[in-house]
Each structure stands twice: as structure tokens, then as C-alpha cells.
Legacy VTK file of the C-alpha trace (Angstrom):
# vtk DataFile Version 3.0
C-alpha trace
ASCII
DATASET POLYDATA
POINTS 235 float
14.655 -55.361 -50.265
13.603 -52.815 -47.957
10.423 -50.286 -48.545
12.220 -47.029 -49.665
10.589 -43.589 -48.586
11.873 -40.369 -49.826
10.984 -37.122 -47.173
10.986 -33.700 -48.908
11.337 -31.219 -45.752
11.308 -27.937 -46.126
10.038 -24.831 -43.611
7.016 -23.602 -45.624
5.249 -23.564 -49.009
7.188 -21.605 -51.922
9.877 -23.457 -52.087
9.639 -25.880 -55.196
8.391 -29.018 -52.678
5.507 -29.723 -55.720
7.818 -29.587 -58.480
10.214 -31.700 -56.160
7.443 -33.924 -55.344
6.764 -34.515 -59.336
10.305 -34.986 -60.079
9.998 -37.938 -57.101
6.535 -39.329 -58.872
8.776 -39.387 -62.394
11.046 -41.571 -60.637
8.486 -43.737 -59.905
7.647 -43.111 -56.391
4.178 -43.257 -55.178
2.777 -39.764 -53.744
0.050 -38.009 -51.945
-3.096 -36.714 -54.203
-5.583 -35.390 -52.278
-5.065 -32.013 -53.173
-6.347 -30.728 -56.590
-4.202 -28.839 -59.113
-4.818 -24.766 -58.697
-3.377 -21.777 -60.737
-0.546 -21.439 -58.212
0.254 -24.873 -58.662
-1.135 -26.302 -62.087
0.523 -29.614 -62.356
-0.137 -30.688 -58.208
0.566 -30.335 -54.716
0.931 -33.946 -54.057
0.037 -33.078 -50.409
-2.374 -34.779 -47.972
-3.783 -32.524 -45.313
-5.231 -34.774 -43.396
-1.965 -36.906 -42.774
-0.264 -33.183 -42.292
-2.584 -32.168 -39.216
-2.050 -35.734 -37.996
1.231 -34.967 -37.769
1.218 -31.380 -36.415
-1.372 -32.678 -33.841
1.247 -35.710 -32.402
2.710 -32.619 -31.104
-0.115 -30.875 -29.859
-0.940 -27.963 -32.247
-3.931 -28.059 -33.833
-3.436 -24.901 -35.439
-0.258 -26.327 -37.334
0.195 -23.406 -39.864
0.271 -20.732 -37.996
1.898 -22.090 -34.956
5.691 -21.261 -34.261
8.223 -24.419 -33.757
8.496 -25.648 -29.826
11.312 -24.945 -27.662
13.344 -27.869 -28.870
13.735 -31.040 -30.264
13.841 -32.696 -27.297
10.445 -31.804 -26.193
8.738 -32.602 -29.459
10.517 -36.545 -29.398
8.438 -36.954 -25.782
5.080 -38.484 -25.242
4.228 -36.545 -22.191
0.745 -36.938 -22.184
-2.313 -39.384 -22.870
-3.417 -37.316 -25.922
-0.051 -37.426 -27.712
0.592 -40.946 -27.216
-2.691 -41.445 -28.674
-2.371 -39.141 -31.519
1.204 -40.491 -32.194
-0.310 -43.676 -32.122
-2.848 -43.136 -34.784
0.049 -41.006 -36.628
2.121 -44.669 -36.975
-1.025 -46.507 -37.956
-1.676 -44.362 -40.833
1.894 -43.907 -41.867
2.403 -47.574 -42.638
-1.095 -47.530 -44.292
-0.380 -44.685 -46.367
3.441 -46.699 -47.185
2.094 -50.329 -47.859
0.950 -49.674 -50.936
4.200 -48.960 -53.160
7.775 -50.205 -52.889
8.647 -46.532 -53.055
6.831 -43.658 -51.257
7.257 -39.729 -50.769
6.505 -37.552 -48.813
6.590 -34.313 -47.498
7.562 -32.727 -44.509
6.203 -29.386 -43.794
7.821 -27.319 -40.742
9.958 -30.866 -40.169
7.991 -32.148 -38.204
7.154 -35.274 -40.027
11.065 -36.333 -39.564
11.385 -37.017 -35.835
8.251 -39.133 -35.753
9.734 -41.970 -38.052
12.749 -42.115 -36.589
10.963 -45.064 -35.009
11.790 -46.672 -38.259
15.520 -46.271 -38.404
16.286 -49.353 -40.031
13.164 -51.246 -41.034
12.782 -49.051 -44.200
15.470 -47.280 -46.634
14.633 -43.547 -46.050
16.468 -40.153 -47.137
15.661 -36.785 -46.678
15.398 -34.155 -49.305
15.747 -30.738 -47.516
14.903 -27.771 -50.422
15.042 -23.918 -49.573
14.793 -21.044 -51.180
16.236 -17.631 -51.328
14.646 -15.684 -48.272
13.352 -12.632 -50.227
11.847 -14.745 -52.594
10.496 -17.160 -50.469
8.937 -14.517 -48.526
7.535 -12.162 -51.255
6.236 -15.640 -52.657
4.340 -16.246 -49.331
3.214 -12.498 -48.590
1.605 -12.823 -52.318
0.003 -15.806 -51.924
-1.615 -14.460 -48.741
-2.658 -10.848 -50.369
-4.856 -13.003 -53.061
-6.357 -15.608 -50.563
-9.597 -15.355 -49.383
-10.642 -15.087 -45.788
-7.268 -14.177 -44.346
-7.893 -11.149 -41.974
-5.124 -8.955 -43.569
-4.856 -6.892 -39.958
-3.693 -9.524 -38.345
0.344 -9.370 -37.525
1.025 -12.815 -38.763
-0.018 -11.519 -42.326
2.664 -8.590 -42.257
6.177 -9.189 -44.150
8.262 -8.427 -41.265
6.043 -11.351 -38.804
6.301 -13.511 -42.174
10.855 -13.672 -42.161
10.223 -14.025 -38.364
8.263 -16.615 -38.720
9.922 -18.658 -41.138
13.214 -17.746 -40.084
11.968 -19.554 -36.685
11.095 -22.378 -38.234
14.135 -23.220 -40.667
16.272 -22.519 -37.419
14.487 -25.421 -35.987
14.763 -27.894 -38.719
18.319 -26.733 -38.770
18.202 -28.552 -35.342
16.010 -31.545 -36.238
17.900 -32.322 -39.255
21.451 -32.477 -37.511
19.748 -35.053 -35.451
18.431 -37.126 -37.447
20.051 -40.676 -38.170
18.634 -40.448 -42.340
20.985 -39.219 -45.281
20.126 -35.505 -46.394
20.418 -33.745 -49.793
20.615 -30.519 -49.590
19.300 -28.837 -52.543
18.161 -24.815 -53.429
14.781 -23.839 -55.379
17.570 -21.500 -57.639
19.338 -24.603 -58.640
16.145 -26.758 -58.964
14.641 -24.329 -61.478
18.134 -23.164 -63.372
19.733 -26.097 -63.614
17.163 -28.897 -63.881
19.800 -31.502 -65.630
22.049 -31.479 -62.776
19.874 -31.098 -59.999
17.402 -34.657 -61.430
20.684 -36.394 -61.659
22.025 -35.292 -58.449
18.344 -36.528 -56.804
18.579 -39.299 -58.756
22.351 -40.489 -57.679
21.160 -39.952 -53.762
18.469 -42.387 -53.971
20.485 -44.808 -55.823
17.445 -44.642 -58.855
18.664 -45.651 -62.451
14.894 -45.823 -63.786
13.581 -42.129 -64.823
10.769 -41.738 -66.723
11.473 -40.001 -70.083
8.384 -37.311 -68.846
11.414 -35.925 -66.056
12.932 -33.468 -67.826
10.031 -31.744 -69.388
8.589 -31.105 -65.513
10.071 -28.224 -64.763
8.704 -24.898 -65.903
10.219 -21.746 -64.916
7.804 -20.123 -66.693
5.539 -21.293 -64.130
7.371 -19.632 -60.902
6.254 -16.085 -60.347
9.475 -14.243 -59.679
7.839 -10.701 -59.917
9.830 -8.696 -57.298
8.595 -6.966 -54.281
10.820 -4.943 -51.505
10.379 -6.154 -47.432
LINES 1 236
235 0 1 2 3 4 5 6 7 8 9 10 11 12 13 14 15 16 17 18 19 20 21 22 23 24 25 26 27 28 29 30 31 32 33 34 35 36 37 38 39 40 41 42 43 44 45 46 47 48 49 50 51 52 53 54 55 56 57 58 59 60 61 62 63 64 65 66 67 68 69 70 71 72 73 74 75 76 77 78 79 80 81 82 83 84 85 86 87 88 89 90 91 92 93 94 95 96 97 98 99 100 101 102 103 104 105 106 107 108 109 110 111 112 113 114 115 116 117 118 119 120 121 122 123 124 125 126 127 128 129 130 131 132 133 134 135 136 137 138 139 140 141 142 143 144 145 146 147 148 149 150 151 152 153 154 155 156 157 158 159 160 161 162 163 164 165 166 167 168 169 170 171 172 173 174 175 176 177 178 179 180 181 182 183 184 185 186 187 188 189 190 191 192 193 194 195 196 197 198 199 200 201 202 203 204 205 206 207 208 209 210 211 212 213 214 215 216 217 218 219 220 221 222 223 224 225 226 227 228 229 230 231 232 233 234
């Protein structure tokens, strides 16, 4: 039986990738830890950032977060230089140490960058794609108010102002749009809204796509609305 790996790709943070995450873990998946629980997310991130920079560094950007997508797909599939081979190199090395472990593995996939890269694996392992987004206003007013309560962030800067944030991101989902029409893996599509409103539906509907029949009873009590701060503010 092949190794299955589940990919949660998304643009950005604020949009339900840790509950998404959890859900996977209640199904039994293995997932990232290396990031401990905070108020904004109390029950995980389920994140490694060290794997994450690997990642954004195959490509050459160092600064991963703040950096805006490349030109096109095209370009970021190429090994142009001596550095990325290397770097892309030590990406694959880690990626199948990270996977050995567990039968089942997820991960996710911030900016989409992660997907390209395993395309080297198209048929050695079983892997889908879970792409989540949210709402733009609330993903956005989610972001801006994580940044206003973060420490160190030089507030002057134009990357912290609402109108550079939906740039941004809006930049970014345009060019996973492109990566994910590309890419040879299965996709569910799924929205934060129906993630949080409809938790029955959505579980089964995650469930179905990666052909899983053993949930853990602990699945349905994940979710918290409670927990997602949907406090309005005007961009």
C-alpha cells in the first residue's frame, strides 16, 4: 500500500489550516509539532518552520513571508542555479525523513509552494491536496489584527497597511490558482465558512476524499467557533 500524504494549501494564515490540520491528526494522520499552542491558536499550529523556510528557500527567498509569488510557475519548477539544486536537494532529503515515520502524513502548504516540489513523487506515494480559503474581508481583517497585536512589526511599513495586505494576498492566491491547475494530485476545495458552520458535512466530505473510514470519536468536538474571532473591521 502506498505512503498516503495529505497537503493543506492555502495562501496565508487565517484561514482554518490548524483546525484543518487537527481534523487530519483525528483521522489519524501524523503532523508537524514544533510549534507551541498560543491564544490565537489554543489547540496547535501543527506547523514546522524550519521545513517551511526549507521550502521557501528551494526557490530562493529567504524572506518567505513577506516575499510576493515569482513570475510563474514555470520559473519556480527550474533548478537554475547551484544553490537551488542544493537547497532542493536538502528539501527532498528531509521530506522523506519527515514522511517515513507514519503510513499517513500532513502537511501544509503555505503560499503553495510546497506543491510543485513533490511533484517529483507523482506516483510513488498516494497524495491529495486540500486547498481551504476564506472570505477576503475576513481573511484580511483576521491578518491586519494579528499584525496590530504582534510585537516588533514596524507598523510604518507599507506591507503592514490593509490595502498592501488584499494586494498581497490577492497575489498570492492568483498564483496558487496557477500552481494548482497544474498539478497532477486530486484537490478538495473547501471554504473556512463551511468548515466552521457546517462541521458534519465538511469532516465527511474530507473524509470521503481521502478514502478514510477510521475517525476518531474526538473529530467532531474539534471545531470551536467560539474560538474564531469574527469581530468586524471596514478596509
Amino acid at each position: 500500500m502506498k505512503k498516503k500524504i495529505a497537503i493543506v494549501a492555502y495562501s496565508h494564515g487565517r484561514e482554518g489550516t490548524s483546525v484543518l490540520m487537527g481534523i487530519l491528526k483525528c483521522l489519524y494522520y501524523e503532523v508537524p509539532d514544533k510549534v507551541k499552542p498560543s491564544k490565537m491558536n489554543p489547540k496547535g499550529f501543527f506547523e514546522d518552520p524550519d521545513f517551511d523556510q526549507l521550502v521557501f528557500e528551494c526557490y530562493g527567498r529567504e524572506n518567505g513571508d513577506l516575499s510576493w509569488p515569482p513570475s510563474n510557475v514555470g520559473h519556480i519548477k527550474s533548478s537554475s542555479t547551484s544553490v537551488r539544486t542544493a537547497k532542493r536537494e536538502a528539501f527532498f532529503a528531509e521530506f522523506e525523513k519527515i514522511i517515513a515515520s507514519n503510513p499517513k502524513y500532513a502537511l501544509k502548504a503555505p503560499r503553495y509552494l510546497l506543491v510543485p516540489l513533490i511533484e517529483k513523487y507523482t506516483g510513488l506515494y498516494d497524495i491529495k491536496i486540500i486547498h481551504i480559503v476564506r472570505n477576503e474581508k475576513d481573511h484580511i481583517n483576521s491578518i491586519f489584527r494579528v499584525w496590530q497585536t504582534t510585537p516588533n512589526i514596524e507598523k510604518e511599513k507599507k506591507v503592514f497597511k490593509k490595502k498592501a495586505i488584499r494586494d498581497w494576498v490577492k497575489a498570492w492566491k492568483e498564483f496558487g490558482s496557477i500552481v494548482l491547475e497544474e498539478t497532477p494530485y486530486p484537490i478538495l476545495r473547501l471554504s473556512f465558512e463551511s468548515l466552521i458552520n457546517d462541521q458534519e458535512k465538511s469532516i465527511k466530505m474530507i473524509a470521503d476524499f481521502l478514502e478514510e473510514s477510521s475517525i476518531s470519536v474526538n473529530i467532531f468536538g474539534w471545531i470551536e467557533p467560539k474560538l474564531v474571532n469574527r469581530r468586524k473591521l471596514k478596509i
